[in-house]
N, C-alpha and C positions, 0 to 999 in steps of 0.2 A: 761904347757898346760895340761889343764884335757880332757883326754879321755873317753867317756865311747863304751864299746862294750858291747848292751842286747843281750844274744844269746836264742831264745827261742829253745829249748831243743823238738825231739821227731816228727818233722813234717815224716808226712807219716803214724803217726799211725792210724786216724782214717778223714775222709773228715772234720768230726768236729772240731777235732785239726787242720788240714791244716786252717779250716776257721778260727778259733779266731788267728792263728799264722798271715795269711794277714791281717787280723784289725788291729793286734798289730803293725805291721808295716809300715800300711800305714796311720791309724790314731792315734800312740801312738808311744813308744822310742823304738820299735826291731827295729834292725839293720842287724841282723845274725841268719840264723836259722842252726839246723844240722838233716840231713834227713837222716832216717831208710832206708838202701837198700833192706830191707825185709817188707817193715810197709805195711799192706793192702791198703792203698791209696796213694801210692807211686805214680799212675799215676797221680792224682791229684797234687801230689806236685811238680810234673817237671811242671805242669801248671803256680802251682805258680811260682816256678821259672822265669819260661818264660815271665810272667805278671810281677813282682817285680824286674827291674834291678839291683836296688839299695840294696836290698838283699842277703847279704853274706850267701852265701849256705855253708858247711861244711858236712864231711862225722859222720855221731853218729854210730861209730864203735859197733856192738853187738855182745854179746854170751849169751844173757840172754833171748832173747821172741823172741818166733817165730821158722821157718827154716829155714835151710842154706841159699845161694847161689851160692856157692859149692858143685859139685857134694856131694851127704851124704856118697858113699863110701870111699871119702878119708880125710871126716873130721868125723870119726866117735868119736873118744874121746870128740867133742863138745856135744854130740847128745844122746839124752835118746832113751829107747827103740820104742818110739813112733818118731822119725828122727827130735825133736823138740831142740830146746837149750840148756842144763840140768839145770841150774839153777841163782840165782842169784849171786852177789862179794862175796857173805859171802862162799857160795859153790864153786863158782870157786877159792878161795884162798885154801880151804881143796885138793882139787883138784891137785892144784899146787902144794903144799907143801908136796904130797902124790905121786907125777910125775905120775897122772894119764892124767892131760893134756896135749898131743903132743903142744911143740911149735910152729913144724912145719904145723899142722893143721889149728892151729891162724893163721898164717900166709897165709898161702892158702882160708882162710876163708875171710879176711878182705881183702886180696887183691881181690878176687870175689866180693866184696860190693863195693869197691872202682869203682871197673873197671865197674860193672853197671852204677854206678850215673855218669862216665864220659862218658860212651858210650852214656848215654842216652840226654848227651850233654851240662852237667854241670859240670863248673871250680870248684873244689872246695876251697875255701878258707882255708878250716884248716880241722884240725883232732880233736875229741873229743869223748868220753866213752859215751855208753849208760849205768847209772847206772855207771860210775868213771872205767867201768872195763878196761880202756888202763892203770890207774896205778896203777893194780896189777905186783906182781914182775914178772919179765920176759918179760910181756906184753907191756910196754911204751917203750923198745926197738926194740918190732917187730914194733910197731906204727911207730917207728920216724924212718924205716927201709922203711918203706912204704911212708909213706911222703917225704923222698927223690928218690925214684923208681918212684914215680906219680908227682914228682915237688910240692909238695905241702906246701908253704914255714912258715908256722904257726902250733900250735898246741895246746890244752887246759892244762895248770899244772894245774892240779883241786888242790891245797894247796890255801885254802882259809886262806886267811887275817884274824885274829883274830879278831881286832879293827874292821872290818867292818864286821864282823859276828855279834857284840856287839850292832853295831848302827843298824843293821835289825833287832834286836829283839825287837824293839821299837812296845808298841802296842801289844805285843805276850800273857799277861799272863793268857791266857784263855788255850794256846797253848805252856804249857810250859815244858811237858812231853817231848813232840815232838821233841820243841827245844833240852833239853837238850840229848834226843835220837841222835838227827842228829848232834848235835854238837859234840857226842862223835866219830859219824862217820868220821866227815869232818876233826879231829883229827889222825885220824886213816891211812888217805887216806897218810896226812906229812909224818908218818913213814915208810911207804910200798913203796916209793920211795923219798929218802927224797934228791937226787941228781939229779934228775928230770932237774932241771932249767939248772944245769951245763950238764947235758946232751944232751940237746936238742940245747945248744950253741954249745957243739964240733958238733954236726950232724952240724949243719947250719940252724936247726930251729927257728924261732921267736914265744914268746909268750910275753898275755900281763904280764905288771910287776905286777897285782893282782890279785886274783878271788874272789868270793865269792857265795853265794845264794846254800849251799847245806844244812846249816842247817836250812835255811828257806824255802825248797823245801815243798810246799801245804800248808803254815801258813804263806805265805806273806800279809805286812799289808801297808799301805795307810803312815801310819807313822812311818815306818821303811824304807821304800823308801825313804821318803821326808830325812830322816836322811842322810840314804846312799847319797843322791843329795849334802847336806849339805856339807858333811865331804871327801865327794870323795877326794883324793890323787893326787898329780901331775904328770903324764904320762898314763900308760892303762891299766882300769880296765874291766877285763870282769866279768857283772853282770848273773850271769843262772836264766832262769825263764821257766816257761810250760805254756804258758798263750792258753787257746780253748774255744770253744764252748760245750755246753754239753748235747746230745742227748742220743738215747737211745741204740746205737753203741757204744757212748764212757762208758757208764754206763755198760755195759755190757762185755767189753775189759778187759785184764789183767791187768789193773793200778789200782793205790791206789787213782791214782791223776785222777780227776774226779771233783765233784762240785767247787774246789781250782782254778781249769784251770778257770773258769768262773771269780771266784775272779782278777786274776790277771789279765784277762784282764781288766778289768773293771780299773784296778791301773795301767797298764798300757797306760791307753789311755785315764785317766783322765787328763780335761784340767790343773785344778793346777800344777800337778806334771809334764805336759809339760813347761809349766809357768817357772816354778822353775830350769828345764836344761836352758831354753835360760837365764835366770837373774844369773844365777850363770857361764855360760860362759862353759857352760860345750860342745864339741864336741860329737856329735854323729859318729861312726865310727863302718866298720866290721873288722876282721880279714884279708882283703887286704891290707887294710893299713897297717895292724902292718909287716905283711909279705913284702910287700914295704920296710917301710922303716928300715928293718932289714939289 
């Protein structure tokens, strides 16, 4: 059986994003989104929530944008001088590797995000990085530390599939810096916890058996989808996507990813490429499932 799991990446950040992440899934292939417990329109997105049953919510753990939800006294090692995140994977790795980041602060930190999106009365289905940072070293054990304190029986190995990184780049070579940029990243991610999967089995976590869509993060193509549909693998794939709307909040926000989100809805909820899941037998599915039937 082919599964696929779209996980649209980032809801809460802007009402924008919240809006193209409902299109995508109520007239295209999301399945699963993961909500910022710090995103400026978090309120909105419990809406969505509450409107999209069939919508696997998951927690998109941060320490990259934004502030706390954690008191900022006792997570100060996260926190630049202004009480904001200090930076992105690339800096929290120097960080790490220089034990300037408290672990225990992560931890107090993600369990405050955590414990928001559940107060505010959302299951969540899984666990996933804003920006990959749960598998930086140290970090995808506080994860799956928390995942089992919260019940939370799933969680993202962002070690993306080679072979299915190959067939998204279908359509790319206008965009080929980029790829090759993010592909050295999504390379990079393998190393930094390359026991990942066997970890997440001794906790008792479930993930799926693939991932992909980080070297294609903002250069997704119409025909790199249609590939990936083609070629999908037998058991569970979770595909990442950022799929919004694009006003002048989200132009204005701290993303890179901005006119791309438009793109991908658009490929997202193109009929063809709906066409093309039901004749190839593909399963749409979120992250309950895999947790199910783990």
């Amino acid at each position: 059986m082919k599964n696929l799991i779209v996980n649209a990446d980032d809801l809460g950040w802007t009402e924008s994003v919240n809006q193209g992440i409902t299109e995508a899934h109520r007239q295209g292939l999301v399945t699963s989104t993961s909500l910022l417990a710090n995103g400026r329109a978090f309120a909105s997105a419990l809406d969505v929530s509450r409107n999209s049953p069939a919508l696997g919510i998951g927690v998109h753990l941060n320490l990259s944008d934004g502030a706390p939800i954690a008191d900022v006294g006792g997570v100060q090692s996260l926190l630049n001088e202004k009480g904001q995140f200090a930076g992105g994977p690339e800096t929290l790795l120097l960080r790490i590797a220089s034990r300037k980041l408290s672990m225990e602060e992560v931890e107090r930190e993600w369990d405050a995000q955590i414990r928001k999106i559940k107060e505010a009365g959302v299951t969540p289905t899984h666990l996933d990085g804003h920006k990959h940072v749960h598998m930086l070293p140290g970090l995808f054990d506080v994860a799956l530390r928390l995942a089992r304190r919260h019940g939370i029986g799933a969680i993202r190995i962002a070690h993306e599939e080679s072979k299915l990184r190959a067939v998204l780049s279908a359509g790319q070579e206008r965009s080929a810096k980029v790829l090759l940029v993010q592909g050295i990243q999504a390379r990079g991610l393998k190393l930094l916890v390359r026991d990942a999967r066997e970890m997440a089995e001794r906790a008792g976590i479930a993930a799926a058996d693939y991932f992909c869509g980080i070297a294609q993060t903002g250069v997704m193509t119409r025909e790199g989808m249609e590939r990936l549909l083609e070629v999908l693998p037998d058991g569970t794939t979770e595909f990442m996507c950022h799929p919004g709307c694009v006003d002048e909040e989200l132009r204005t926000s701290a993303t890179r990813l901005k006119e791309s989100r438009q793109q991908e809805l658009e490929i997202l909820t193109d009929p063809g490429i709906r066409k093309l899941v039901a004749t190839k037998g593909i399963r749409l599915i979120n992250y309950a499932f895999v947790a199910q039937a783990a």
